[in-house]
C-alpha positions in Angstrom: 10.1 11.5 -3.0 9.3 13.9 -5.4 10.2 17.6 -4.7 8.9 20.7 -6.3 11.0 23.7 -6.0 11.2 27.2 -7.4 13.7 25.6 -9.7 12.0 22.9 -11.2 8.8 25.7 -11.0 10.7 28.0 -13.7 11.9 25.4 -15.6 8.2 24.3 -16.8 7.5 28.2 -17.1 10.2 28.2 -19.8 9.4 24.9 -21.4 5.4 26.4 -21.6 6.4 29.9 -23.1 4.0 31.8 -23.6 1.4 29.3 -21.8 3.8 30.0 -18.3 0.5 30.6 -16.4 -0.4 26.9 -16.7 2.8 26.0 -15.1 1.1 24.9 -11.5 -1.4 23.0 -13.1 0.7 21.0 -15.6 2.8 20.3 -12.1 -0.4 19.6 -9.9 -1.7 16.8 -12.8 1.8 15.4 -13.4 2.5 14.7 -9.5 -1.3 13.5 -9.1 -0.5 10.7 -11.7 3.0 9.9 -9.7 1.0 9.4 -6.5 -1.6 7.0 -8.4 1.5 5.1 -9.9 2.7 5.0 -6.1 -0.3 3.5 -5.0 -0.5 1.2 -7.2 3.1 0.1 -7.5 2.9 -0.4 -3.3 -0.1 -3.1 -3.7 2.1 -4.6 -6.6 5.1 -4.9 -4.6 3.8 -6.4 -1.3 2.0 -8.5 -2.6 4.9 -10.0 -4.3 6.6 -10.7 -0.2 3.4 -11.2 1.3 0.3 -13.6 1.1 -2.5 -10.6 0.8 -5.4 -9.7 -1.0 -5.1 -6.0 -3.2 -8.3 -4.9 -1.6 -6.7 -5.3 1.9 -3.6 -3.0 0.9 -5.1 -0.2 -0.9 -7.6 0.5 1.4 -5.2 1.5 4.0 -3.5 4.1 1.3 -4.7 7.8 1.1 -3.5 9.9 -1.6 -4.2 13.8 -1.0 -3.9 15.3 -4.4 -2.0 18.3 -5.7 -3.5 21.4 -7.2 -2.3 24.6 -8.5 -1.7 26.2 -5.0 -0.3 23.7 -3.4 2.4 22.0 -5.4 2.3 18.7 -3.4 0.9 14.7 -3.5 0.8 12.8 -0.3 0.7 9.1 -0.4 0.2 8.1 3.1 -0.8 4.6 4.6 -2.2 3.8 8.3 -3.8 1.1 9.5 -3.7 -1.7 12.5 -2.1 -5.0 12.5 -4.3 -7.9 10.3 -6.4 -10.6 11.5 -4.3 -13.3 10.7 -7.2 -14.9 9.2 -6.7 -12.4 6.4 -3.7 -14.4 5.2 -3.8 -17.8 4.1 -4.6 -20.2 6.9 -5.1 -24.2 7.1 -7.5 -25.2 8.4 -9.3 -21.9 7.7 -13.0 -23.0 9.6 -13.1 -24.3 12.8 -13.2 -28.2 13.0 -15.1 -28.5 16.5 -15.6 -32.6 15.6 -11.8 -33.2 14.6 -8.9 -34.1 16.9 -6.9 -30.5 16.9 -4.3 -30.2 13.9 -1.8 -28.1 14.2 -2.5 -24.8 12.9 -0.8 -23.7 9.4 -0.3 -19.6 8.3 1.3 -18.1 5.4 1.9 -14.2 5.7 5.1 -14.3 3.7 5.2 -16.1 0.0 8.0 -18.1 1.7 5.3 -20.8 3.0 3.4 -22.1 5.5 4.8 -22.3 8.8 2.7 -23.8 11.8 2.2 -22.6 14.8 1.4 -24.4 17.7 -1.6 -24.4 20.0 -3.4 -21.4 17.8 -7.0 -22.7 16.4 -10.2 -21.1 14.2 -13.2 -20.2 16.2 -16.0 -18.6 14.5 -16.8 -15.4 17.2 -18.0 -13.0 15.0 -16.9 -14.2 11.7 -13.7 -17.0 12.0 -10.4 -16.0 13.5 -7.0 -17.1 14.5 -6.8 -17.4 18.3 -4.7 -18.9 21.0 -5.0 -20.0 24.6 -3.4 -17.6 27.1 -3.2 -20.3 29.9 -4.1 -23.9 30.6 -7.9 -23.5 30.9 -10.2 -23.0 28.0 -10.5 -19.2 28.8 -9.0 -16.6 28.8 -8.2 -16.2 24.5 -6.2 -13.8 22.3 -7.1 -13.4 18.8 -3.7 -13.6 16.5 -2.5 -10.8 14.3 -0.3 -10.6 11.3 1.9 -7.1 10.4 0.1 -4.0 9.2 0.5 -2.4 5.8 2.1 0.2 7.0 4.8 -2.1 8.2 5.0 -4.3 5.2 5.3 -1.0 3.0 8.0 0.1 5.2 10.7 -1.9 4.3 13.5 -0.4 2.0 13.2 -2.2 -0.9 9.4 -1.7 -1.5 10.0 2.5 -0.8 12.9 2.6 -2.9 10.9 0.6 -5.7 7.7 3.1 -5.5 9.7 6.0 -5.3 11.7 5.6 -8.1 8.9 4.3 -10.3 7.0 7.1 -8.9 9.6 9.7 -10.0 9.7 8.0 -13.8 5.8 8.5 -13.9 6.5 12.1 -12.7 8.8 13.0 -15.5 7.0 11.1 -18.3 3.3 12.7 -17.4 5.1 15.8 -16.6 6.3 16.0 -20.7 3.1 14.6 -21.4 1.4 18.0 -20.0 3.7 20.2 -21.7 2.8 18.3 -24.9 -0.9 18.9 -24.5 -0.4 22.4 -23.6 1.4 23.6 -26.3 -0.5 21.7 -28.6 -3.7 22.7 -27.7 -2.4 26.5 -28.2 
């Protein structure tokens, strides 16, 4: 986490000089590059735990941008639980011809692990399902965690926020540099 105070506010002003007015805006582009770096780090680091596609992660991340009035990036992520067809599965199509096989999913990096009486139907595009009793019907379709879940674990935060924080103070020198060498 990245915090902006009055402090931090004054210290720019003097490192600008006579440029102080720019202050919020040097701020506003320095965290909007932090927040990028946040985003960006978070797809890097679960996919390194989990078997996911980029695509799949950053679309569930927002990033509300700073400006000069309001001194503050959000990097937020929501989203459901994932298909568990989303991850790697074998068989991934149905096999309506075969003998059943037992059903094989990787959501971790770990490996596969099987799991036992879940099948691929194709109802509106394929999907993971399971019986709920022993007849035929009734079905439930099989979920993996959300990103919001997989991002929350303490060693992914702790990664983006300190990487986050470097970018911060590197772009935030950067800024300086360009204002007082643009004059």
């Amino acid at each position: 986490m990245i915090t902006i105070d009055a402090e931090k506010l004054k210290e720019v002003e003097e490192r600008l000089g006579s440029f102080k007015n720019k202050a919020p805006n040097v701020i506003a582009r320095a965290l909007n590059r932090a927040a990028q770096n946040a985003r960006t780090n978070a797809v890097k680091k679960v996919r390194e735990d989990y078997q996911i596609k980029a695509g799949d992660v950053r679309s569930t991340i927002k990033i509300t941008q700073a400006n000069r009035t309001t001194l503050g990036a959000v990097v937020k992520s929501t989203g459901e639980r994932i298909p568990l067809i989303k991850f790697k599965v074998s068989p991934s199509n149905p096999r309506p011809k075969k003998p059943p096989s037992v059903l094989k999913v990787q959501v971790k990096k770990t490996g596969l692990k099987e799991i036992v009486g879940a099948f691929v139907a194709d109802i509106n595009g394929n999907k993971v399902f399971r019986r709920t009793g022993k007849s035929r019907l009734p079905i439930e379709q099989l979920y993996g965690p959300a990103v919001p879940q997989m991002l929350g674990s303490s060693s992914v935060r702790q990664f983006v926020e300190s990487e986050a924080s470097k970018m911060f103070d590197q772009r935030l020198d950067h800024e300086i540099q360009r204002i007082l060498e643009s004059g």
